[in-house]
VOTORDO-599076 format. One record per residue: x, y, z of N, C-alpha, C in turn; residue number from 1. Coordinates in Angstrom, 1 decimal. Layout:
SITE     n_px     n_py     n_pz    ca_px    ca_py    ca_pz     c_px     c_py     c_pz    nr
SITE        X        Y        Z        X        Y        Z        X        Y        Z   NUM
...
! end
This chain:
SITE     n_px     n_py     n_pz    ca_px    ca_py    ca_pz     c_px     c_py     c_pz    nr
SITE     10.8     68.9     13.4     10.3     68.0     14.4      9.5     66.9     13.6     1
SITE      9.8     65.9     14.4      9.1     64.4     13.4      7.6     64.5     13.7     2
SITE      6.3     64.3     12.6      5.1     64.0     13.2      5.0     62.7     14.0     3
SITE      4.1     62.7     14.8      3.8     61.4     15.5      3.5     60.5     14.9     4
SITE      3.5     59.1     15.3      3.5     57.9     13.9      2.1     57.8     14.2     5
SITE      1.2     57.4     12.4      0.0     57.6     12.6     -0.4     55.6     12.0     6
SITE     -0.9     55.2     13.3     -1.4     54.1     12.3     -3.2     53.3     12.2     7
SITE     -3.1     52.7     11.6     -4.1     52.3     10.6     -4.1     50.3     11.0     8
SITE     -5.4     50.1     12.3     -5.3     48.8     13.2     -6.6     47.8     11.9     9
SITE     -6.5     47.0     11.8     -7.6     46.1     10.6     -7.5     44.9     12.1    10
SITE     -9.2     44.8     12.3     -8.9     43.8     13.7    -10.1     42.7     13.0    11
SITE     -9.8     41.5     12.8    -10.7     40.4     12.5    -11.0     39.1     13.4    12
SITE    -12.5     39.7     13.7    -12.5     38.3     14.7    -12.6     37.1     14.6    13
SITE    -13.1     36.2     15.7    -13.0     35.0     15.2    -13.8     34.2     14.5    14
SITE    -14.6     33.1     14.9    -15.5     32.4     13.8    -16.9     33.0     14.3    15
SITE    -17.5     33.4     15.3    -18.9     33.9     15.5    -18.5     35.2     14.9    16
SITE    -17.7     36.1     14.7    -18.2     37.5     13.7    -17.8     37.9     14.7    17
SITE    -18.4     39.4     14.4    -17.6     41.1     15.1    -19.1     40.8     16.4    18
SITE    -18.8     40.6     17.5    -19.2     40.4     18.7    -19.6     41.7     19.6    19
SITE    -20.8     41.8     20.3    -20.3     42.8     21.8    -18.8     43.2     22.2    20
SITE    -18.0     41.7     22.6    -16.6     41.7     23.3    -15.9     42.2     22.4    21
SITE    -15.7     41.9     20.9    -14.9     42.6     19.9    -15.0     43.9     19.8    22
SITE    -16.2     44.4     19.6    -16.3     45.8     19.6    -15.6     46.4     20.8    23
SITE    -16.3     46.2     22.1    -15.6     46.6     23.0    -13.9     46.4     22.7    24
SITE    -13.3     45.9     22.5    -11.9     45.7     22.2    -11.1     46.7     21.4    25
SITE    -11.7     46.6     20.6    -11.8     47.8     19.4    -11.4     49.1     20.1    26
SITE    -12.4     49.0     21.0    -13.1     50.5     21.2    -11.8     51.4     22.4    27
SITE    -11.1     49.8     23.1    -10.5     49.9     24.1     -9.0     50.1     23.2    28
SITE     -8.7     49.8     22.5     -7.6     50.0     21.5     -8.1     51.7     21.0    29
SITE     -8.5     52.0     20.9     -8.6     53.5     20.0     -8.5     54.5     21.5    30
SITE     -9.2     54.1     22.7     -8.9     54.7     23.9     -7.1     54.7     24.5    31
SITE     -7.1     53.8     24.1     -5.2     53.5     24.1     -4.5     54.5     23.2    32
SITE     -4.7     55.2     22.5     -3.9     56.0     21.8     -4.3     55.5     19.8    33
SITE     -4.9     54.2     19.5     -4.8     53.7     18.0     -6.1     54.4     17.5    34
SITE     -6.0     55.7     17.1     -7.0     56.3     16.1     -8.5     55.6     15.6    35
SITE     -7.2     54.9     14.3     -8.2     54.2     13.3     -8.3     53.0     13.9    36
SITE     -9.4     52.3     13.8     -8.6     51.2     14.1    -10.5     50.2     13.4    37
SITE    -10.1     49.4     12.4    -11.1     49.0     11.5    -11.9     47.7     11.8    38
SITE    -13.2     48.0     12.3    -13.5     46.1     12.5    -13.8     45.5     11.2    39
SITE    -13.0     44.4     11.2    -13.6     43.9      9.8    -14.8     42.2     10.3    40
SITE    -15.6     42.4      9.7    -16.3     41.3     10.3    -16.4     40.6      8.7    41
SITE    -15.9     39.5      8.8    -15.0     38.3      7.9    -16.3     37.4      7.5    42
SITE    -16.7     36.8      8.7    -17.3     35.7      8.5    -18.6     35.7      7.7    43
SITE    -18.9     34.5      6.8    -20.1     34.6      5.7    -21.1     33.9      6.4    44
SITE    -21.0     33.2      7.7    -22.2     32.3      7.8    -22.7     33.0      9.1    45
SITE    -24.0     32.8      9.5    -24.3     33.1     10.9    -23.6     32.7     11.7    46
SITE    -23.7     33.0     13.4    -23.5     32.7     14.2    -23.6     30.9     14.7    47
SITE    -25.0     30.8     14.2    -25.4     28.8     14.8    -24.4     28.1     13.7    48
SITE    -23.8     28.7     12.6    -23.0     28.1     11.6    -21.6     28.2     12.1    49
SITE    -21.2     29.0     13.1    -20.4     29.5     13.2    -18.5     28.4     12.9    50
SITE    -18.9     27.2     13.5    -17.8     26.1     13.0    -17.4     26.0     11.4    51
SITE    -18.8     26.0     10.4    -18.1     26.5      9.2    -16.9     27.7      8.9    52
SITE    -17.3     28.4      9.6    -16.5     29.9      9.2    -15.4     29.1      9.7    53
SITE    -15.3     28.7     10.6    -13.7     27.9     11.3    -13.3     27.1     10.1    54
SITE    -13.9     26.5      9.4    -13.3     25.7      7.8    -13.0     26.5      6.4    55
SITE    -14.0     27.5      6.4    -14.1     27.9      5.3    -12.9     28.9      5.0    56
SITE    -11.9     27.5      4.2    -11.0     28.3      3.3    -11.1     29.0      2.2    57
SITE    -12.4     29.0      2.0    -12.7     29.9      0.8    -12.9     31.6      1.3    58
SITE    -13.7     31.4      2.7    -13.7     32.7      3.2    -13.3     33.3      3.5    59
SITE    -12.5     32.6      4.4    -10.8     33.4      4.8    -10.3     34.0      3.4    60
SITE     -9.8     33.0      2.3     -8.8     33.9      1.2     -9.8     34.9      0.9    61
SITE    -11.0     34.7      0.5    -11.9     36.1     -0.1    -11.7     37.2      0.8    62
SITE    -11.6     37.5      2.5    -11.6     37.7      3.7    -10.2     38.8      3.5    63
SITE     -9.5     37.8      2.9     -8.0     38.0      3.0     -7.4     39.5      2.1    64
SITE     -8.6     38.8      0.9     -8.5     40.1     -0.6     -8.7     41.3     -0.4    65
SITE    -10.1     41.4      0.6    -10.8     42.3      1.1     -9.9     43.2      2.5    66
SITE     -9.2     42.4      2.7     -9.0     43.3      3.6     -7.2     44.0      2.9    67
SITE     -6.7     43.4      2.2     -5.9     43.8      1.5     -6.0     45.2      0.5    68
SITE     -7.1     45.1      0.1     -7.8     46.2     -0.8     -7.8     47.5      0.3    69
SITE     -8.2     46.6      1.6     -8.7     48.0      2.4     -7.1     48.6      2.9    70
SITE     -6.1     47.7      2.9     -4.9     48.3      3.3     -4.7     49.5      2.2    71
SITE     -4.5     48.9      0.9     -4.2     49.6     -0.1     -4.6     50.7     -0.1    72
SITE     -5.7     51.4      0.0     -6.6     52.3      0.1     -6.1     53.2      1.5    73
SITE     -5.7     52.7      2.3     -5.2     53.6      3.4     -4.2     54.7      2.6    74
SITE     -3.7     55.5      3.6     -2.8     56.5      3.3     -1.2     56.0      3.7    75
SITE     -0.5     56.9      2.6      1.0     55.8      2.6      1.8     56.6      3.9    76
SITE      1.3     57.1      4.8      2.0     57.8      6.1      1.1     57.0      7.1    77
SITE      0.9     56.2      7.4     -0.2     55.4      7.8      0.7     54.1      7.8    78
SITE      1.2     53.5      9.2      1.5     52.4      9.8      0.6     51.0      9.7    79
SITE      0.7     49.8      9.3     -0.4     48.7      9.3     -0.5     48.2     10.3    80
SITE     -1.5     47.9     11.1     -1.6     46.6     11.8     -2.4     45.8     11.6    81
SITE     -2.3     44.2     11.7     -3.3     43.5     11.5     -3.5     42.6     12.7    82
SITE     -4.6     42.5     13.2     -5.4     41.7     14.5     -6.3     41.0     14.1    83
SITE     -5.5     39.4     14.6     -6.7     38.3     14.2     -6.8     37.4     15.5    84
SITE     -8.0     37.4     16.1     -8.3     37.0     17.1     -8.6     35.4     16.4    85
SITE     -8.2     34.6     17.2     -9.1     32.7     16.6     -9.0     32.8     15.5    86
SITE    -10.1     32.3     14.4    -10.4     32.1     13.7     -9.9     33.6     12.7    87
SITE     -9.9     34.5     13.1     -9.5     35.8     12.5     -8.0     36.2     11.9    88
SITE     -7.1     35.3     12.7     -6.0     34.8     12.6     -5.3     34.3     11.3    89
SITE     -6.0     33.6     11.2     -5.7     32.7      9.7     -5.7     33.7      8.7    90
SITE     -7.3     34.7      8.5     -7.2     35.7      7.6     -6.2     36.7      7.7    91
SITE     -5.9     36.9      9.4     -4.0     37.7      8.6     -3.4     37.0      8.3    92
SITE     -3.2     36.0      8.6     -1.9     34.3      7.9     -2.2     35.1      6.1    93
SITE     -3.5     34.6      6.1     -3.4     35.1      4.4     -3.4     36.1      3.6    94
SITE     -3.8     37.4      4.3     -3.8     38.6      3.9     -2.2     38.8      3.6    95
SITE     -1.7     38.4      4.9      0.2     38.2      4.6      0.9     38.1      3.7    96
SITE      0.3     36.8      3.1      0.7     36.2      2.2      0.2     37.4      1.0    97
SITE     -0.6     37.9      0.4     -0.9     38.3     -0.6     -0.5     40.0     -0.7    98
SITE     -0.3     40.6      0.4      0.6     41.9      0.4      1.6     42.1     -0.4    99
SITE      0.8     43.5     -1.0      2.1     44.4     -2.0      2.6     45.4     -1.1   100
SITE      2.0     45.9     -0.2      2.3     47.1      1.1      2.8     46.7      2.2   101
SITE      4.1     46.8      2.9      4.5     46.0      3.8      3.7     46.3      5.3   102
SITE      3.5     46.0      5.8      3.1     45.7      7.4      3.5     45.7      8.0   103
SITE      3.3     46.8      9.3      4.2     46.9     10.3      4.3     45.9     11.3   104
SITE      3.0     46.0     12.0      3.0     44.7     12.9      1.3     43.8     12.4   105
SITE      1.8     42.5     12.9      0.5     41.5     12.7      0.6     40.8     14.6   106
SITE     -0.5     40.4     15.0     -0.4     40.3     16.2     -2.0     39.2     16.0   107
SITE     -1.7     38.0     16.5     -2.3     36.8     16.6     -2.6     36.7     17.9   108
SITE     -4.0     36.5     18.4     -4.7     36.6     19.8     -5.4     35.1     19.4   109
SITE     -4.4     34.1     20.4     -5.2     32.8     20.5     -5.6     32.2     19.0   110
SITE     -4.4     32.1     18.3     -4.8     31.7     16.9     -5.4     30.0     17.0   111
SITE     -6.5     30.2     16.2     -6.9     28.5     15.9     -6.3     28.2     14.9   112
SITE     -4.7     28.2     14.6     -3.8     27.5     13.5     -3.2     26.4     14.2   113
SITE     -2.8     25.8     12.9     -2.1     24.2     13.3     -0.5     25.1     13.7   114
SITE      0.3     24.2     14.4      1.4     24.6     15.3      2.7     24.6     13.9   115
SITE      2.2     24.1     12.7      3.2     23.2     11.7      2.6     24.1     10.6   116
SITE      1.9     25.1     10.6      1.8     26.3      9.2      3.0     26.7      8.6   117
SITE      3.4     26.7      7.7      4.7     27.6      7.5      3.8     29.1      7.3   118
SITE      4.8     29.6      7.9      5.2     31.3      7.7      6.1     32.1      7.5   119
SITE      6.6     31.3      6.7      7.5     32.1      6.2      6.9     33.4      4.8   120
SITE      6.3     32.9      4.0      5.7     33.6      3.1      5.3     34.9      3.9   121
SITE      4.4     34.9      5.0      4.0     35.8      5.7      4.9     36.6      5.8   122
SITE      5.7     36.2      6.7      6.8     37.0      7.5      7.8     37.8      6.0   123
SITE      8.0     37.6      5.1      8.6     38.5      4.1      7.6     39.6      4.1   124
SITE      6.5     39.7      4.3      5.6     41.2      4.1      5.3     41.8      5.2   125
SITE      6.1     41.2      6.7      5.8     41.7      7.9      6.7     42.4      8.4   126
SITE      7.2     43.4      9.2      8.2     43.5     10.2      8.0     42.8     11.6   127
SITE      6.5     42.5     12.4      7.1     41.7     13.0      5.9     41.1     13.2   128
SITE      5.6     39.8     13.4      4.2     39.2     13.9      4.3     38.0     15.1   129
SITE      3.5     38.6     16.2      3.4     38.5     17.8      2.5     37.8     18.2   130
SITE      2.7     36.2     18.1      1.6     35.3     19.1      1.6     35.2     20.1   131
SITE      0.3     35.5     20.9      0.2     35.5     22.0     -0.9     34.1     22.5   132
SITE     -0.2     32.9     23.0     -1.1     31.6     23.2     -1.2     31.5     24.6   133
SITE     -1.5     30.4     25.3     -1.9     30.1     26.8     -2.3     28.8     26.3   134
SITE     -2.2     27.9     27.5     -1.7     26.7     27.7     -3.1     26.4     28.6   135
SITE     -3.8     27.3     28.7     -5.1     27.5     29.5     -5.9     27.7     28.8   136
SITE     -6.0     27.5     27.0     -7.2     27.5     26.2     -7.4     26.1     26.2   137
SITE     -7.7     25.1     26.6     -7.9     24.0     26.6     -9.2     23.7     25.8   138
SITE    -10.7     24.3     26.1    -11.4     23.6     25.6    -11.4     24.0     23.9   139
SITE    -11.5     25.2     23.7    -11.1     25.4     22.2     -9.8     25.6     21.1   140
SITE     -8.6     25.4     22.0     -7.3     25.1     21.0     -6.8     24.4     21.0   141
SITE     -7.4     23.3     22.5     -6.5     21.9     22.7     -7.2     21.0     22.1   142
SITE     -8.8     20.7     22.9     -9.7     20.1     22.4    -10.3     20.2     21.3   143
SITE    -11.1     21.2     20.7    -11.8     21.7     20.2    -11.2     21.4     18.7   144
SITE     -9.9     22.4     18.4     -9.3     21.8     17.0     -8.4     20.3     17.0   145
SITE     -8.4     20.0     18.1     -7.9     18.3     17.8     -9.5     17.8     17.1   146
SITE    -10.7     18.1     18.1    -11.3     17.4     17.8    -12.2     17.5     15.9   147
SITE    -12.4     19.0     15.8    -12.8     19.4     14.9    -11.7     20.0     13.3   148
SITE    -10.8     20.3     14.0     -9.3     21.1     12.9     -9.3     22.1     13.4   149
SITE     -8.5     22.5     13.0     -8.2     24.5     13.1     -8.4     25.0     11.6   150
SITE     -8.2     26.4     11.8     -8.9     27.1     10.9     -8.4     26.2      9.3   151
SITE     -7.2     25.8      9.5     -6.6     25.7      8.4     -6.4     23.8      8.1   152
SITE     -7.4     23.3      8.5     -8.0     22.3      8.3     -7.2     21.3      9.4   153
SITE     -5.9     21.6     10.0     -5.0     20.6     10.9     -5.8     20.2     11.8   154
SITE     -5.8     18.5     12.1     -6.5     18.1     13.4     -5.6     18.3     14.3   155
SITE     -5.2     19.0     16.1     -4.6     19.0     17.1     -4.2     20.2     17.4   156
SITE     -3.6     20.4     18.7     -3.5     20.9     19.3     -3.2     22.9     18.5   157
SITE     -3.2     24.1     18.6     -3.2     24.8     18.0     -2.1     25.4     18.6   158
SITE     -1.6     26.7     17.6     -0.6     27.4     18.1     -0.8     28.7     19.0   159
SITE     -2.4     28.7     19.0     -2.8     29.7     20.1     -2.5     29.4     21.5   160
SITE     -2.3     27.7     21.8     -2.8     27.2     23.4     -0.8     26.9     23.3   161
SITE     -0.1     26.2     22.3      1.3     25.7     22.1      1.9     26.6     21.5   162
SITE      3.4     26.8     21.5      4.3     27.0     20.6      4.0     26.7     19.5   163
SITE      4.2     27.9     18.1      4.5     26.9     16.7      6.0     26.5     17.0   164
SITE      5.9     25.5     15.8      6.9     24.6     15.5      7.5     24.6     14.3   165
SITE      6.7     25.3     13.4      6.5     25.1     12.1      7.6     25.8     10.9   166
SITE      7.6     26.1     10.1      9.1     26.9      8.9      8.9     28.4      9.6   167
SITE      9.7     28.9      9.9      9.6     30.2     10.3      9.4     30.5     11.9   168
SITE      9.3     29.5     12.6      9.4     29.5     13.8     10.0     30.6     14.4   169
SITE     11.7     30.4     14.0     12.9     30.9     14.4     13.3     31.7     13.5   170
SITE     12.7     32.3     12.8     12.2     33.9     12.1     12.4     35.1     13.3   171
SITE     13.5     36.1     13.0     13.4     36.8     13.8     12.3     37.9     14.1   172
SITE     11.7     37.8     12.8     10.4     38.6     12.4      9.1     38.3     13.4   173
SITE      9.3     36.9     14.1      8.0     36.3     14.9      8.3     35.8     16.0   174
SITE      7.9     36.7     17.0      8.0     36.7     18.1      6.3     36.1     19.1   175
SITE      6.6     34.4     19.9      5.9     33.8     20.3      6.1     34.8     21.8   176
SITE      4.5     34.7     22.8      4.9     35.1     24.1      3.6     34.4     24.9   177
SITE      4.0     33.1     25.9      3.1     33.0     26.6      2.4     33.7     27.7   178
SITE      1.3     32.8     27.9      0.5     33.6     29.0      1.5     34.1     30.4   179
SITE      1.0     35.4     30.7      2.1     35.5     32.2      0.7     35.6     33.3   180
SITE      1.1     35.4     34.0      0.2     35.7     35.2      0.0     36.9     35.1   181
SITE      0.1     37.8     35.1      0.5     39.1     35.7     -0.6     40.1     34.7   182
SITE     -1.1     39.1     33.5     -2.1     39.4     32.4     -3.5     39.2     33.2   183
SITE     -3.3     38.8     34.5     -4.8     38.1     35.3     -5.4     39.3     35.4   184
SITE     -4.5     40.4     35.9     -5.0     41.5     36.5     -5.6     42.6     35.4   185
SITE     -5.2     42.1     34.6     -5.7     43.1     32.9     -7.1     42.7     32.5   186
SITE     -7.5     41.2     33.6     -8.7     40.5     32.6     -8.5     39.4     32.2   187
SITE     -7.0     39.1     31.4     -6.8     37.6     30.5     -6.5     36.5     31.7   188
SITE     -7.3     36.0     31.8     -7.4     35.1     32.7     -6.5     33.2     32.0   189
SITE     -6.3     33.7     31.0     -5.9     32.5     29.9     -6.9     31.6     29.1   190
SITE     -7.8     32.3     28.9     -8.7     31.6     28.3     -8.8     32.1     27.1   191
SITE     -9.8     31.3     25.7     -9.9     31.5     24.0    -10.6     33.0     24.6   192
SITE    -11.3     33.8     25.3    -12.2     34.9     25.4    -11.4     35.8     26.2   193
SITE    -10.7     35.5     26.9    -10.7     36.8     28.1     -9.4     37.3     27.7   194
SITE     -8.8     36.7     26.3     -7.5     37.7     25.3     -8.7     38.8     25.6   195
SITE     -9.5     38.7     24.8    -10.3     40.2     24.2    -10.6     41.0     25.5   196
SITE     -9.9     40.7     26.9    -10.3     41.8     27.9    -10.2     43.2     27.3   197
SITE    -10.4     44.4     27.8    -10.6     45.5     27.7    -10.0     45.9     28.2   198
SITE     -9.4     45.8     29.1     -8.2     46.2     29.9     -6.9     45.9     29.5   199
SITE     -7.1     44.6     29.3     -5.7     44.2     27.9     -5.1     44.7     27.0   200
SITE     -6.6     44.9     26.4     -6.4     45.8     24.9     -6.1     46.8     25.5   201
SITE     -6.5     47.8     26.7     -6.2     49.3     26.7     -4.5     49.5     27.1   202
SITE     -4.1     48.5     28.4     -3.5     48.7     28.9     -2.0     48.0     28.9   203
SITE     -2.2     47.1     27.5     -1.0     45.8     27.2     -0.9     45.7     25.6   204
SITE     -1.5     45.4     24.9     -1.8     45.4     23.1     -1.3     46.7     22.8   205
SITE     -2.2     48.1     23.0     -2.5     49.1     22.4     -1.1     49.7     23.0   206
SITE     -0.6     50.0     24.4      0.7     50.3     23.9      1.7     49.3     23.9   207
SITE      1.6     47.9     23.7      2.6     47.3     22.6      2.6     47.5     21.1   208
SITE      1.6     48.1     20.6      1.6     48.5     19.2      2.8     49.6     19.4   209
SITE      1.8     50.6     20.1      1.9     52.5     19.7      4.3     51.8     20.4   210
SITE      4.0     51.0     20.9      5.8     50.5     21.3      6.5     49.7     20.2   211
SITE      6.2     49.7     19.2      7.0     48.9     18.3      7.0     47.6     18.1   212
SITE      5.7     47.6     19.1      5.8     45.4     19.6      6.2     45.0     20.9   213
SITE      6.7     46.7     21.8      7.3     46.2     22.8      6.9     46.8     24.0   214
SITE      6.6     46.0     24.8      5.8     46.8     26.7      6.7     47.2     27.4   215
SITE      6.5     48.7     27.1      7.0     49.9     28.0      7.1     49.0     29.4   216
! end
């Protein structure tokens, strides 16, 4: 008889750090059936800094190393997943990229990336990676990184609130899914915050992982 598959969740939040709502999220993913499941809190600046950490490409790749090491160090019967909420996002974009251990699933909650990243690099150390945007983040994916950039310095609209568009789009490895209604009743109301419902995570994320990526 096969053991149960055992995996190993690395969740990185956005630009304010590992939050009240993050933890709670966390906590609602490990109630879902995901064991381990790691918060990594990324960001080097406080909270009133917090729009730097949205620029700092230096913190993300350091962000990136660090959590790479931490994959490495897992156990090799031990499934990956990586969760990047906003700003958290980018550091799986780059953790991706620098993977010797392949990765099961990577799963982007409201990414603050430009729509025109390539990912292809990524996607060769992924089996499958799942954006989930809404067209109802307005003030911080529509506005916000037009006005300021996204994580990854692009001025406009982001791929968390739009479709990417970008090399790898049409990667069968990367699977885009917008907001449904039907997420209202979980919490996600379609906003940059109410991804991180608790109910979401228990009852929509956690078994889309423990599903291969896919809602029973």
């Amino acid at each position: 008889m096969n053991s149960p598959t055992k995996y190993s969740v690395f969740y990185l939040p956005g630009m304010a750090g590992m939050l009240s709502r993050d933890r709670r999220f966390c906590q609602a993913l490990r109630e879902a059936g995901l064991d381990v499941v790691h918060e990594v809190n990324w960001v080097r600046w406080p909270w009133a800094l917090q729009l730097v950490n949205l620029r700092d490409r230096r913190g993300h790749m350091q962000a990136a190393e660090r959590v790479v090491s931490m994959i490495n160090d897992e156990a090799a019967d031990r499934e990956i997943v990586l969760i990047g909420h906003s700003t958290g996002a980018m550091v799986v974009l780059d953790a991706l990229q620098q993977m010797s251990r392949p990765v099961h699933q990577a799963w982007w909650l409201a990414a603050a990336i430009s729509r025109r990243v390539d990912l292809r690099p990524a996607l060769a150390n992924v089996g499958k990676l799942i954006s989930l945007h809404s067209r109802g983040d307005r003030f911080h994916l529509q506005f916000g990184t037009w006005l300021v950039g996204a994580a990854d310095g692009v001025h406009g609209r982001s791929c968390g609130a739009l479709p990417h568009v970008g090399p790898g789009c049409d990667d069968s490895k990367f699977e885009q899914r917008d907001y449904e209604v039907g997420w209202r009743e979980l919490g996600h109301r379609g906003g940059h915050l109410s991804v991180l419902s608790e109910r979401f995570a228990a009852e929509y994320v956690g078994p889309a992982i423990l599903g291969g990526g896919i809602v029973k």
